[in-house]
N, CA, C and O of each residue as an XYZ file, in Angstrom:
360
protein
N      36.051     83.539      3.860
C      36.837     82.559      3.135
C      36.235     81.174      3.335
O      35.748     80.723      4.372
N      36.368     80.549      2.076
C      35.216     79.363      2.234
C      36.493     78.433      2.631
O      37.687     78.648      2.422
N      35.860     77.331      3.270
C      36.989     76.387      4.313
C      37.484     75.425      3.196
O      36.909     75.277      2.118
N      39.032     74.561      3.728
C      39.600     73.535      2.469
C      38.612     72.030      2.438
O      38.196     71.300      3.338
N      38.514     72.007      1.249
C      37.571     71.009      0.854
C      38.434     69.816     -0.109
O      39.240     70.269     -0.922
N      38.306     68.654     -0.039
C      39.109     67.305     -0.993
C      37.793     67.255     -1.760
O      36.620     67.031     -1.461
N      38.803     67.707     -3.429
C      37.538     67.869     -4.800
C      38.137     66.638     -5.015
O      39.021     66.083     -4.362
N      37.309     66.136     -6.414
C      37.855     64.744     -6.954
C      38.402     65.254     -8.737
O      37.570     65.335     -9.641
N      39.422     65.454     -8.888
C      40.114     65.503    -10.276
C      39.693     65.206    -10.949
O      39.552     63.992    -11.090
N      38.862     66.686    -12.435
C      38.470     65.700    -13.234
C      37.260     65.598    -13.496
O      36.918     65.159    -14.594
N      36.174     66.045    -12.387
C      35.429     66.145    -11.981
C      34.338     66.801    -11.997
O      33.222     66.335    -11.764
N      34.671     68.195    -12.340
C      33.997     69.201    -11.881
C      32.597     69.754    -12.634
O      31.859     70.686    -12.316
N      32.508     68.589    -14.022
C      31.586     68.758    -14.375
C      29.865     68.225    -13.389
O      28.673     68.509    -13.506
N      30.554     67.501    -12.634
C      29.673     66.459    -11.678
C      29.959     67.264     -9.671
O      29.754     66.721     -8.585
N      30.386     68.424     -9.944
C      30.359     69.084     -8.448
C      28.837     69.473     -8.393
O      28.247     69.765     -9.434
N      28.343     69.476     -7.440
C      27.083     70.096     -6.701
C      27.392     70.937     -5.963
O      26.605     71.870     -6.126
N      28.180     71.187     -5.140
C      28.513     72.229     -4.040
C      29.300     71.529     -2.751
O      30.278     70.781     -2.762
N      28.530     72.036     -1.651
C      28.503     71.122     -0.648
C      28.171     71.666      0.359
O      27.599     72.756      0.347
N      28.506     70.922      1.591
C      27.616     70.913      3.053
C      28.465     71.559      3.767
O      29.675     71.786      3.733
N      27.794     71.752      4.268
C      28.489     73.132      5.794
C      28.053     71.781      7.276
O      26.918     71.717      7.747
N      28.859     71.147      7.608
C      29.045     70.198      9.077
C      29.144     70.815     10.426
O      29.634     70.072     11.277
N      28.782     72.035     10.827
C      29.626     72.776     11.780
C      28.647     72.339     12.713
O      29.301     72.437     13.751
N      27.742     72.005     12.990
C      26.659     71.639     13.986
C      27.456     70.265     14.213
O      27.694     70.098     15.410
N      27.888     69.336     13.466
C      28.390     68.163     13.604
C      30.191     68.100     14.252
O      30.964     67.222     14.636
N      30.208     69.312     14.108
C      31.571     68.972     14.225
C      32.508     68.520     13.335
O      33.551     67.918     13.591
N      31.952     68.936     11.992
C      32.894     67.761     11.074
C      33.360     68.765      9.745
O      33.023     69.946      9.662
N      33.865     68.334      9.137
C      34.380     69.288      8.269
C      33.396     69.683      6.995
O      32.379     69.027      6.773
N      33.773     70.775      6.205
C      32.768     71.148      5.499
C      33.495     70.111      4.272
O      34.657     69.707      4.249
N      32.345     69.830      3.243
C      32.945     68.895      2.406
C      32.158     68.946      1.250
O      31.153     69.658      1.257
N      32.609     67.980     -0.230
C      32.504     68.412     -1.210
C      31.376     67.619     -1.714
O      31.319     66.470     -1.277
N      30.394     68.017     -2.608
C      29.353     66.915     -2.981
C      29.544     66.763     -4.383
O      29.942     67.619     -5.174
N      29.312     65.928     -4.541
C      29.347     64.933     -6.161
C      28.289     64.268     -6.608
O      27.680     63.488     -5.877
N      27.797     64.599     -8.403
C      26.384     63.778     -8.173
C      26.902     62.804     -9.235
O      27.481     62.954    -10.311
N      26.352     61.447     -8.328
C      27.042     60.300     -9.076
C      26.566     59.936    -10.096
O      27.357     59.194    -10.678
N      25.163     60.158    -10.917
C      25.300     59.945    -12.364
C      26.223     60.661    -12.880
O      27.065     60.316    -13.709
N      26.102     61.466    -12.487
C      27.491     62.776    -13.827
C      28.707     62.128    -13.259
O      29.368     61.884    -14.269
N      29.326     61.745    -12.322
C      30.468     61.182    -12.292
C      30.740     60.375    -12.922
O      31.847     60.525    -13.439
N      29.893     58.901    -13.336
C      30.357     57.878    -13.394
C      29.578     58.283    -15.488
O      29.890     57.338    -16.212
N      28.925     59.189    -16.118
C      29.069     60.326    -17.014
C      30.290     60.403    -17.772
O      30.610     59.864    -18.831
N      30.974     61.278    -16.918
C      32.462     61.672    -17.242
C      33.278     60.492    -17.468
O      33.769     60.180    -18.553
N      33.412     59.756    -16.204
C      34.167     58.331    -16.903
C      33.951     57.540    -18.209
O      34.774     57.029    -18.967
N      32.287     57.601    -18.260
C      32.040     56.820    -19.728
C      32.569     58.087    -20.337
O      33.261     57.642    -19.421
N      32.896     58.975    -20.799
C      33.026     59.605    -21.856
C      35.051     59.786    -21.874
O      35.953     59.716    -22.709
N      34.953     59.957    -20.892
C      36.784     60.154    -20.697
C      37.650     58.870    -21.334
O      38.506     58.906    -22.217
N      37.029     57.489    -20.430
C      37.763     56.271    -20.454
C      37.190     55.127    -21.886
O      37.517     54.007    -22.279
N      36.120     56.247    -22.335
C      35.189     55.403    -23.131
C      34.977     53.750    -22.872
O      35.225     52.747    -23.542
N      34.368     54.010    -21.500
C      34.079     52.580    -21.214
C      32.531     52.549    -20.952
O      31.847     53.564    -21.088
N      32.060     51.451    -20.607
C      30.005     50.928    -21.382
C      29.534     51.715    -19.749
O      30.277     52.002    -18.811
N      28.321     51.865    -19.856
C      28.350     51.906    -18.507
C      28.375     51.736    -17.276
O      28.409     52.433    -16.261
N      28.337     50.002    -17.725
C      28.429     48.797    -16.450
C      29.917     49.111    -16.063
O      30.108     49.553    -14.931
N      31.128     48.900    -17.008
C      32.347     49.183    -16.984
C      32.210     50.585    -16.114
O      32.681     50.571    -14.977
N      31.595     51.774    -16.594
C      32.063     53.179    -15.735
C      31.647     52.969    -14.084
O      32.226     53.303    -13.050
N      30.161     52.142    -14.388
C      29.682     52.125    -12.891
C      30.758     51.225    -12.050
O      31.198     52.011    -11.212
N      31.265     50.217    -11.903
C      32.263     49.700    -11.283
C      33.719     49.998    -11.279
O      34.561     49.522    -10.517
N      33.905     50.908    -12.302
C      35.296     52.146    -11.608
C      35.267     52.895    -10.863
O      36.187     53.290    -10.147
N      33.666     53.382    -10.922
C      33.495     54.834    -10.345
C      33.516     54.118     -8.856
O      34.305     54.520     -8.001
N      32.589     53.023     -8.598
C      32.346     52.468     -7.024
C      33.808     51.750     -6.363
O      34.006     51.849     -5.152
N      34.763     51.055     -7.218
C      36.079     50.678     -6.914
C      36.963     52.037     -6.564
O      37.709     52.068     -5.585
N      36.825     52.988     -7.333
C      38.406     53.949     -7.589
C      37.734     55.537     -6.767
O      38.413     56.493     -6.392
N      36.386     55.398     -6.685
C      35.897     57.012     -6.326
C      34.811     56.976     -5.154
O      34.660     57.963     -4.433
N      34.200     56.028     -5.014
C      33.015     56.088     -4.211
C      33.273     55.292     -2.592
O      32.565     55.548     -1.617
N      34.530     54.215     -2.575
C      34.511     53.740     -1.792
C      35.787     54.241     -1.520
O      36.473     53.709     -0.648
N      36.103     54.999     -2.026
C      37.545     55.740     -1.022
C      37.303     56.079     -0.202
O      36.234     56.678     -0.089
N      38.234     55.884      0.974
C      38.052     56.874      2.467
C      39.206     57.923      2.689
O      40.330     57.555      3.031
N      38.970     58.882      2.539
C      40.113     60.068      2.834
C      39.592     60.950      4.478
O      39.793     62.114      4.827
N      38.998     60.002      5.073
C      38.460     60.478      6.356
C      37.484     61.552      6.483
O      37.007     61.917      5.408
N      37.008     62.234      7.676
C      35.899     63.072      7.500
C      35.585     63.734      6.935
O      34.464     64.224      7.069
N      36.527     64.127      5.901
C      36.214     65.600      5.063
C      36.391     64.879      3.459
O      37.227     65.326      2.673
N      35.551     63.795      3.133
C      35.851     62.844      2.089
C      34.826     63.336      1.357
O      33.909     63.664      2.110
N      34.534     63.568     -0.006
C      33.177     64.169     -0.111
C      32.491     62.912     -0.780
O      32.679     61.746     -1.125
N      31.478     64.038     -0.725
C      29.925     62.933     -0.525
C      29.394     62.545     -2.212
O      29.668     63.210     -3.211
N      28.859     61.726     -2.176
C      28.132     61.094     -3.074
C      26.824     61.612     -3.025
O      26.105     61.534     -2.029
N      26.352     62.398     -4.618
C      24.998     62.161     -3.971
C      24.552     60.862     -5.369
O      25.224     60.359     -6.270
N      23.103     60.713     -4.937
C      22.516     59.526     -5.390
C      21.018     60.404     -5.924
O      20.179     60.479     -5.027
N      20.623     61.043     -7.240
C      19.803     61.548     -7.094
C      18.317     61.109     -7.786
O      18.007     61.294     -8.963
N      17.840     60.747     -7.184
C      16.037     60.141     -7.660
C      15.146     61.007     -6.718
O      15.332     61.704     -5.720
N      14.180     60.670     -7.433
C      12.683     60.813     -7.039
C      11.798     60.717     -6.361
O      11.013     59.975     -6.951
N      11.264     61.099     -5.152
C      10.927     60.540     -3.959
C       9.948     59.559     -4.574
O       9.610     58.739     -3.720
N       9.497     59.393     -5.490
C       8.726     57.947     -6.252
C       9.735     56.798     -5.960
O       9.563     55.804     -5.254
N      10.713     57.135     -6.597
C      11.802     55.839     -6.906
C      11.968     55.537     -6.121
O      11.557     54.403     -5.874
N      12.878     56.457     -4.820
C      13.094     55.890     -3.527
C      12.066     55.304     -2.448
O      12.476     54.573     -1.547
N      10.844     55.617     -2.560
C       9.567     54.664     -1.990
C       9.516     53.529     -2.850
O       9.086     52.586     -2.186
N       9.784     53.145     -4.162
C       9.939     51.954     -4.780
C      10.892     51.069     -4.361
O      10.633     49.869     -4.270
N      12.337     51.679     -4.002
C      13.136     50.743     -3.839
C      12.993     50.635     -1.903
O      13.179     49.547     -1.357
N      12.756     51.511     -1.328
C      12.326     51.257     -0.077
C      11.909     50.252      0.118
O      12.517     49.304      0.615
N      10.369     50.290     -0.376
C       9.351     49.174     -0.489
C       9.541     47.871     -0.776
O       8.671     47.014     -0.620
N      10.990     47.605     -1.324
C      11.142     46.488     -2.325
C      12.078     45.549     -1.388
O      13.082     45.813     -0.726
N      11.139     43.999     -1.656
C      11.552     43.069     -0.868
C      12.998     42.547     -1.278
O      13.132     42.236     -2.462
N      13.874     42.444     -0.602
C      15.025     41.831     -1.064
C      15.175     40.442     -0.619
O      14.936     40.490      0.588
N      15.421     39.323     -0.915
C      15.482     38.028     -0.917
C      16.726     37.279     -0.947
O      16.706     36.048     -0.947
């Protein structure tokens, strides 16, 4: 029996699966990939995507429902992410 997991309503077009924590001690929890989340909002709320991206980070991404909160993923390219690595911020 797979363990209780907090999904996000609504959603499920943007589930990935998720992580098994048991080495950590922490609960198993739900993953979300945040283009398709913030996706669904533009298409649900029909809002632009600047509008979806700052609902999704206000109402879904910065919630805390404690350890078993699920995860965000963020998915690029190990190109991209050595780009923005690399990149001086000022």
């Amino acid at each position: 029996m797979l363990p209780y997991m907090i999904l996000l309503e609504g959603f499920d077009d943007a589930y990935e699966g998720f992580v098994v924590q048991e080495k950590l001690q922490r609960p198993t929890v739900a993953v979300y990939n945040r283009t398709k989340c913030v996706e669904i909002i533009m298409r649900d709320k029909n809002y632009s995507r600047e509008k979806a991206i700052e609902y999704f980070e206000d109402n879904i991404e910065n919630m805390w429902e404690g350890d078993d909160a699920p995860l965000i993923l963020n998915s690029i390219s190990v190109e991209q992410y050595d780009k923005i690595a690399k990149a001086k911020i000022i």
